[in-house]
C-alpha positions in Angstrom: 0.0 0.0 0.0 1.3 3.4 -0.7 0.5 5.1 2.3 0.5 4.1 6.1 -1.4 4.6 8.8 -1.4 3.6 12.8 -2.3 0.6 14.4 -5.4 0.1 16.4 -4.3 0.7 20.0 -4.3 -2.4 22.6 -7.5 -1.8 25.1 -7.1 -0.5 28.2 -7.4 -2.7 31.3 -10.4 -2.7 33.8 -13.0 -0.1 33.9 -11.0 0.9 30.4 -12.1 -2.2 29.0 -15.6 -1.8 30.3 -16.2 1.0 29.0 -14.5 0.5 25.4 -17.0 -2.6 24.8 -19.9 -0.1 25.9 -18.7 2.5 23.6 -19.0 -0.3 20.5 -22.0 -1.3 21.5 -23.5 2.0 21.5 -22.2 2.4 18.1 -24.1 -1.2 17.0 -26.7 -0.1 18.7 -27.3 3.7 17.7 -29.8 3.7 15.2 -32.4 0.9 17.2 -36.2 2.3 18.4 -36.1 0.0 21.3 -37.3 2.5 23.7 -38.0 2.6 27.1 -40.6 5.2 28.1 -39.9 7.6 31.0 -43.0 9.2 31.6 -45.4 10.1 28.9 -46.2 13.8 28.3 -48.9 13.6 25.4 -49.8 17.0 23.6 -51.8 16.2 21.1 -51.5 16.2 17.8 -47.7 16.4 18.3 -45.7 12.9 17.9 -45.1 11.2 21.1 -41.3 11.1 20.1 -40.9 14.9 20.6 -42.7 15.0 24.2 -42.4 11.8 26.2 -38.6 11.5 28.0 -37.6 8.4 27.0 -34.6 6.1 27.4 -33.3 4.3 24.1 -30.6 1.5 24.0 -27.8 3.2 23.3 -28.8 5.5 25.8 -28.3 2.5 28.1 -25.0 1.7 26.9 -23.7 5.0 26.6 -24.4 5.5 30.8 -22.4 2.4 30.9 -19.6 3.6 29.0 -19.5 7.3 31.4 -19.6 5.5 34.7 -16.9 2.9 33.6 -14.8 5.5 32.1 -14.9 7.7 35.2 -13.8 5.1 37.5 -10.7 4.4 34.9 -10.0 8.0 35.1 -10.2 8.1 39.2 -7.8 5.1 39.0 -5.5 6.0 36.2 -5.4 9.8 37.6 -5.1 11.7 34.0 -6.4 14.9 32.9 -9.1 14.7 30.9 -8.2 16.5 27.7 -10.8 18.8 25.6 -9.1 18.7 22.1 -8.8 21.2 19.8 -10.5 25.0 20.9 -12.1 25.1 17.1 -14.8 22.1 18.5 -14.7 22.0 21.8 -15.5 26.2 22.9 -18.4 25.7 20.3 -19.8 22.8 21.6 -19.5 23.8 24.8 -21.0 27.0 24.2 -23.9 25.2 22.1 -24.4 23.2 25.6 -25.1 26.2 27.7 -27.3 27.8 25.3 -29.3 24.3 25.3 -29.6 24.8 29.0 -30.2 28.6 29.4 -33.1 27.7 26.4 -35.4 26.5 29.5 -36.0 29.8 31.2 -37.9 31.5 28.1 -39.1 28.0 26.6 -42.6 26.8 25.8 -42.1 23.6 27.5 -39.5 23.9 30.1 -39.7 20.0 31.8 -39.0 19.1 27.7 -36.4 21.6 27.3 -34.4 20.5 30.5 -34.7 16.9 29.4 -33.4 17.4 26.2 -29.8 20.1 27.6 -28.6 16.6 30.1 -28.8 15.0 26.9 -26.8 17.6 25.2 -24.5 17.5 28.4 -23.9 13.4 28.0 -23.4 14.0 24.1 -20.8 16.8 25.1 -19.4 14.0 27.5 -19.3 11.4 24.5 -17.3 13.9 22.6 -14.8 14.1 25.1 -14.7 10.3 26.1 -13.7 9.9 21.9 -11.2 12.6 21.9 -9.3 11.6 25.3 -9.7 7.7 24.2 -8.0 8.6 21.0 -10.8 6.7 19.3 -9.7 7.0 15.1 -12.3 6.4 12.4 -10.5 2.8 12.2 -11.5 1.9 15.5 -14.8 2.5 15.1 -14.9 0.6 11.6 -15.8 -2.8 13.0 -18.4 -1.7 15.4 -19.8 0.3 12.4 -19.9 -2.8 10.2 -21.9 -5.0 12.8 -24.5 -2.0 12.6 -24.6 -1.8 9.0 -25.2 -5.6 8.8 -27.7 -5.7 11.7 -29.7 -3.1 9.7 -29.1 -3.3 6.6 -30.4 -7.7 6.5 -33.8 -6.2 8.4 -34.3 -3.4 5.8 -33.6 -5.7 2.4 -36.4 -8.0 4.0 -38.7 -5.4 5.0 -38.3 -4.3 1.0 -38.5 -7.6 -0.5 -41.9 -8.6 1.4 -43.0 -5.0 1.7 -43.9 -6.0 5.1 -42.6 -6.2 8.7 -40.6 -8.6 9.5 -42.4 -9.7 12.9 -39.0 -7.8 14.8 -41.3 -5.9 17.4 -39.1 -6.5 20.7 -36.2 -5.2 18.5 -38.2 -2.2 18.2 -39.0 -3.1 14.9 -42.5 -0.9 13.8 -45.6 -3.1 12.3 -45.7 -1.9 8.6 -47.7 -2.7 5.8 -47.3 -0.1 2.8 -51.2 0.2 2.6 -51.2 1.9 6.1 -51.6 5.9 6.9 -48.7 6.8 8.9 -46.3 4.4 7.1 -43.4 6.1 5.1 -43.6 4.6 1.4 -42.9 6.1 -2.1 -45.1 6.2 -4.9 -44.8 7.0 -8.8 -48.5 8.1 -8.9 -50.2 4.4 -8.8 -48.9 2.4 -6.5 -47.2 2.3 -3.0 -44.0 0.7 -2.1 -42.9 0.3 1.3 -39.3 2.6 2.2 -37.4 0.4 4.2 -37.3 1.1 8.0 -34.9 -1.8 9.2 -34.8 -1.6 13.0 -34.8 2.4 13.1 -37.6 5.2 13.5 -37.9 6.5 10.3 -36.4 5.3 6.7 -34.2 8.9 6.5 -32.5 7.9 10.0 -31.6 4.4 8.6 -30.7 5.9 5.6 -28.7 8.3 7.2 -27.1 5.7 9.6 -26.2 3.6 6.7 -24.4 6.1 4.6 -22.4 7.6 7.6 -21.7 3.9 7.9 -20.4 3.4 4.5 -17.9 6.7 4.8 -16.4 4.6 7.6 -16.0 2.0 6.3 -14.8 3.3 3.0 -11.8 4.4 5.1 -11.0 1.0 6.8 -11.4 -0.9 3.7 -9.1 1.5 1.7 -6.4 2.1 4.9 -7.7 -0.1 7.6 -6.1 -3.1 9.2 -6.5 -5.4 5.9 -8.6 -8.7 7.8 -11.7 -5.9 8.0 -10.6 -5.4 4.2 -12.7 -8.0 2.6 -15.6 -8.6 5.5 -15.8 -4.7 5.3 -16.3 -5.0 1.4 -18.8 -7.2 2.1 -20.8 -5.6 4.4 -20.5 -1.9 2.2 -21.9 -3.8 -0.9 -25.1 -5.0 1.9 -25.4 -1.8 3.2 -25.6 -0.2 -0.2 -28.5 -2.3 -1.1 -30.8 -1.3 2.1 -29.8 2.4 1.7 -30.9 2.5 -1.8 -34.4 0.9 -0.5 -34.3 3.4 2.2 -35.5 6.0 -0.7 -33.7 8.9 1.3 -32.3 11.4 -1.2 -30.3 13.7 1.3 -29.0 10.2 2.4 -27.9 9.0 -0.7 -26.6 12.6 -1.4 -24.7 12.4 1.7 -22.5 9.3 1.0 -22.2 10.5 -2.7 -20.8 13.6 -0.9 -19.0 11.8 2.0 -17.0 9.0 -0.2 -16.3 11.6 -2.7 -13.9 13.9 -1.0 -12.4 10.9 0.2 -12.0 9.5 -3.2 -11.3 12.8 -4.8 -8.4 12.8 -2.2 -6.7 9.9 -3.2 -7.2 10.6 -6.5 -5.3 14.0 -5.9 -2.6 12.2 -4.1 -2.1 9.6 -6.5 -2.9 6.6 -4.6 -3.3 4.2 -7.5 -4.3 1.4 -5.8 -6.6 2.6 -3.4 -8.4 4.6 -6.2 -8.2 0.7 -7.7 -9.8 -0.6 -5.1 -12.9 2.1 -5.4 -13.3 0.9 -8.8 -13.5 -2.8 -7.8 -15.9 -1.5 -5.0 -17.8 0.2 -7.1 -18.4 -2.6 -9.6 -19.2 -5.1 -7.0 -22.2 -2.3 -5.4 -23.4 -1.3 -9.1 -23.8 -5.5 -9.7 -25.8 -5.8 -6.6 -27.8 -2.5 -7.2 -28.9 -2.8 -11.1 -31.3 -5.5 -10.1 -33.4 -2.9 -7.3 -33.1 -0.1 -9.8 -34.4 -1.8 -12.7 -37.1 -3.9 -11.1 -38.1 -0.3 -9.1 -37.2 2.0 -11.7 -40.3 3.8 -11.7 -40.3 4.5 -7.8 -36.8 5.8 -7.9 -37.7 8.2 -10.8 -40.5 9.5 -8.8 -38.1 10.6 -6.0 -35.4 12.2 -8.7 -38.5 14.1 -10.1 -38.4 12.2 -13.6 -41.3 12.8 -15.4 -42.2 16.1 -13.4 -42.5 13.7 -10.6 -42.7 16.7 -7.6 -45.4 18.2 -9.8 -47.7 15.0 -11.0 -47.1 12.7 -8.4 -49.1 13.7 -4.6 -46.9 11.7 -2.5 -43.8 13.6 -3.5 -45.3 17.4 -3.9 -46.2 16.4 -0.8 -43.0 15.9 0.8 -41.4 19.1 -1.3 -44.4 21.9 -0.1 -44.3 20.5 3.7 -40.7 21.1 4.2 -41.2 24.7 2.3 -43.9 25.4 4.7 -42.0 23.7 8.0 -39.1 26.2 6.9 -41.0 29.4 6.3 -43.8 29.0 9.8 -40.2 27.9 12.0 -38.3 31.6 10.4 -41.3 33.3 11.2 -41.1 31.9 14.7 -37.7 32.6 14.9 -37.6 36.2 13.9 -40.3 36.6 17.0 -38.1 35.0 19.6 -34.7 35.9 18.2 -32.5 35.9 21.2 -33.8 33.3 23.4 -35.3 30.7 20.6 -38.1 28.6 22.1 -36.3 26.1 24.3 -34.1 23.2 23.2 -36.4 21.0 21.8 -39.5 22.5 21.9 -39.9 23.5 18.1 -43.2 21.0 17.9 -44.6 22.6 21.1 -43.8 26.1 19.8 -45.7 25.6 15.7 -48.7 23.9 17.6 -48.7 26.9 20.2 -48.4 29.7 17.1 -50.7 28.1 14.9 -53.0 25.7 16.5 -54.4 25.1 12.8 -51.8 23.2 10.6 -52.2 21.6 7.2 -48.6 19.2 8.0 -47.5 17.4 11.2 -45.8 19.5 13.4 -42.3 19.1 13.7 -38.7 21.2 13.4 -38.1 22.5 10.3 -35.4 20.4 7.5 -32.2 22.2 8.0 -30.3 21.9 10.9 -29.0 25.6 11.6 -32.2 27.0 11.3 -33.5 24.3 14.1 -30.7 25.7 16.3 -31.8 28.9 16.0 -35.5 28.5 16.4 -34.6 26.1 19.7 -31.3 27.9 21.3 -31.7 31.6 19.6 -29.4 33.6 18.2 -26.1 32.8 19.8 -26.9 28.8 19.5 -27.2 29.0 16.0 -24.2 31.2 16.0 -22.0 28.1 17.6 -23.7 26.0 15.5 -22.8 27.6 12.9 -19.0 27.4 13.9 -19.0 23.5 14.1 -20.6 23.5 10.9 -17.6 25.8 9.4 -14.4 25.8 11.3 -13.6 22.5 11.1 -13.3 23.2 7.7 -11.2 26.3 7.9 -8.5 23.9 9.4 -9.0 21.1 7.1 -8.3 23.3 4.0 -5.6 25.2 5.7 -3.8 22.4 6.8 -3.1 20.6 3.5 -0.8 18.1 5.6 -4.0 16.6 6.6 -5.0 15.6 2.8 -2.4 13.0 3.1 -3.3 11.5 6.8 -6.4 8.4 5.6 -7.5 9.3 9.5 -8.0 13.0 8.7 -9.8 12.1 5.4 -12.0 9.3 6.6 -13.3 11.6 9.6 -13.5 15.0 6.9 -15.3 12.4 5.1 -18.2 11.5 8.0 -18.5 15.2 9.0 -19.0 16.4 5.6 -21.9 13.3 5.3 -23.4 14.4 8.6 -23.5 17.9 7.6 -25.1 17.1 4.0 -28.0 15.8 5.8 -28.4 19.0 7.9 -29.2 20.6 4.9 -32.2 19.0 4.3 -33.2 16.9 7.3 -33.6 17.7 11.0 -32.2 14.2 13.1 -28.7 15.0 13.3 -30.4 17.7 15.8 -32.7 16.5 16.6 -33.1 12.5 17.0 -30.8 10.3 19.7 -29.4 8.6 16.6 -28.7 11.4 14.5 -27.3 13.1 17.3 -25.1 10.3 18.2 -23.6 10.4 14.9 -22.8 14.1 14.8 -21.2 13.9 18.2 -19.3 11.1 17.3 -18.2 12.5 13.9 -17.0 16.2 15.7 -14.8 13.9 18.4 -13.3 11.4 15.3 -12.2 15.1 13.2 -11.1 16.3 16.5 -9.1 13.4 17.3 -7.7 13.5 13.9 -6.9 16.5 13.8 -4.9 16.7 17.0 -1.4 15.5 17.7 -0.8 11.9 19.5 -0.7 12.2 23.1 2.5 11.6 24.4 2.7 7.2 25.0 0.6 7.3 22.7 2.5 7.2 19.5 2.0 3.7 17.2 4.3 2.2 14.8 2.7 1.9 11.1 1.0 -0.4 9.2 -0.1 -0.5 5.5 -3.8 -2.1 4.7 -6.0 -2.3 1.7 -8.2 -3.8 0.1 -6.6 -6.8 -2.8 
């Protein structure tokens, strides 16, 4: 291989150990429904989802990974490190306006609920940064997800039913149901696939942040996660094309093409190689879905005037114009303190108790911030969303570095989605996944700890 990279580094003993396993299994576990509910707080018409306080599994293992990790750091007696000033200030700073959201918010209980969280994902950022967690170590525990998911949401397709998965978490669905997400080319209904997740665009969206990964492992990762990671990416490609989720598919297009564009610029021959047989292998397994469905996936890239003939999808075009136009509104009356972390919903069903969509935040992520937090959460926000890349162009040493790329390459997926879908604010999954992409980029953008340096290794895939 042309370039190197580090080796994985050996787990720590003890509570270390502990709470490494817990940190993977979060990770497996991150896009799951499985739910445990709190105490319900119905207000209706709003989704129970943005009221109830609820406890989901990785929520579970995430607790386990902070109390394991804080007894290894009461043992071990090291400083707990906050990487680089560009993330961490701004994510701190996006905390506290979370939590100072409560005093002018509509739903204060609901606002309060949702800052902890914000407190435990500022936590998980810092767990990541001072565990010197890579995109590589995360690979595997990425691929178990995608494979998990990804077998569930091919079924779901192929039978256009549930697959009987309920104490997974698993929804009932039947593509003839109200309520069920499914895509239509002005005729028929076809079921989007859900896999074990809340909603086709967070699978979707878990699977192609997935894929970035493990884009990078199979390209510069240890090479005995080359071939079972090849595997698993040519799955995974299958049940996100069924997912029907454009930002998603956007998002890896997006994702894996600054990382391919990068090793095209260096001139890595063979891992740009190595795309190409990765490519062919997914395009083998795809032709099949895309011809037998060709007419559903031309409805949702608007062939044939599809946003304009077809109901289903004008649909889903005017309610997010509408979502983003009622939430500015709302904004530009609460400007400085924003509504309260979480309480968009509750705020559109206060200011206009008639409402021709379901109420929920608007599609694009900053603008969330802003209607939630106010002005000066949407302003740090808006610096995680930009200086990371101020030092990633700046620093063209970092071009060269496959951890650098892979974790430019999540970011840059995560913050496609924002664009034009809410649960990276908004959802425990999505919200998992941004954390966890703004601690990999941190990590990789930061130099070694000192005992922490690793000899290198090449790795490839063929």
């Amino acid at each position: 291989m042309e370039t190197t990279l580090e080796h994985h580094r050996p787990l720590p003993a003890g509570f270390g150990r502990i709470a490494r396993f817990a940190f993977y299994a979060t990770v497996i576990l991150l896009p799951f429904r499985w739910r445990i509910e709190l105490l319900a707080r119905p207000n209706v018409p709003l989704y129970v989802d943005y009221t109830d306080f609820l406890l989901f599994l990785p929520d579970i293992t995430l607790l386990v990974t902070f109390v394991a990790w804080g007894f290894a750091l009461q043992t071990d007696r090291k400083p707990v490190r906050f990487g680089p000033a560009v993330l961490w200030i701004p994510l701190a700073g996006l905390s506290l306006a979370g939590l100072l959201s409560m005093v002018f918010s509509v739903d204060r209980a609901l606002s309060l609920y949702h800052a902890v969280r914000f407190g435990f994902l500022f936590v998980f950022y810092l767990y990541v940064v001072n565990e010197n967690i890579s995109i590589f170590e995360v690979g595997p525990a990425v691929g178990v997800q995608g494979l998990i998911q990804s077998i569930a949401a091919i079924g779901q397709s192929l039978t256009q039913r549930s697959l009987g998965l309920g104490m997974t978490g698993e929804y009932a669905l039947d593509p003839s149901w109200a309520g069920v997400s499914i895509v239509s080319n002005g005729a028929d209904r076809f079921l989007r696939a859900y896999g074990l997740a809340d909603h086709p665009n967070i699978l979707g969206g878990c699977l192609a942040f997935g894929m970035v990964v493990l884009l990078g492992v199979i390209l510069h990762g240890d090479k005995k996660y080359s071939v079972p990671g090849a595997a698993v990416f040519v799955l995974m490609s299958a049940a996100l094309l069924l997912t029907f989720s454009r930002a998603a598919w956007l998002a890896f297009l997006a994702g894996s093409g600054l990382m391919v564009g990068l090793e095209a610029w260096m001139r890595r021959r063979q891992a740009v190689r190595s795309v190409m047989r990765l490519g062919g292998a997914v395009f083998v397994i795809l032709l099949p879905f895309l011809v037998a469905h060709r007419s559903y996936f031309g409805a949702r890239l608007n062939l044939g005037n599809s946003f304009e003939e077809v109901p289903a999808e004008t649909q889903s075009i005017d309610e997010r114009a509408f979502l983003f136009e009622s939430a500015n509104r709302i904004f530009v009356k609460h400007p400085l303190t924003g509504v309260g972390l979480g309480a968009s919903p509750a705020a559109m069903k206060n200011e206009y108790p008639e409402f021709p969509t379901h109420y929920q935040p608007p599609h694009f992520t900053l603008l969330a911030a802003a209607l939630e937090t106010g002005i000066f959460g949407a302003a740090f926000y808006f610096l995680l969303m930009v200086l990371p890349w101020m030092v990633f162009l700046r620093r063209k040493g970092l071009w060269s570095n496959p951890k650098a790329v892979g974790a430019a390459g999540l970011l840059l997926a995560v913050t496609i989605v924002g664009f034009f879908d809410y649960y990276t604010w908004f959802s425990t999954a999505g919200r998992l996944w941004q954390w966890l992409a703004w601690g990999l980029f941190a990590v990789a953008i930061s130099p070694l700890p000192v005992g922490d340096r690793e000899a290198p290794r090449s790795g490839g895939l063929g």
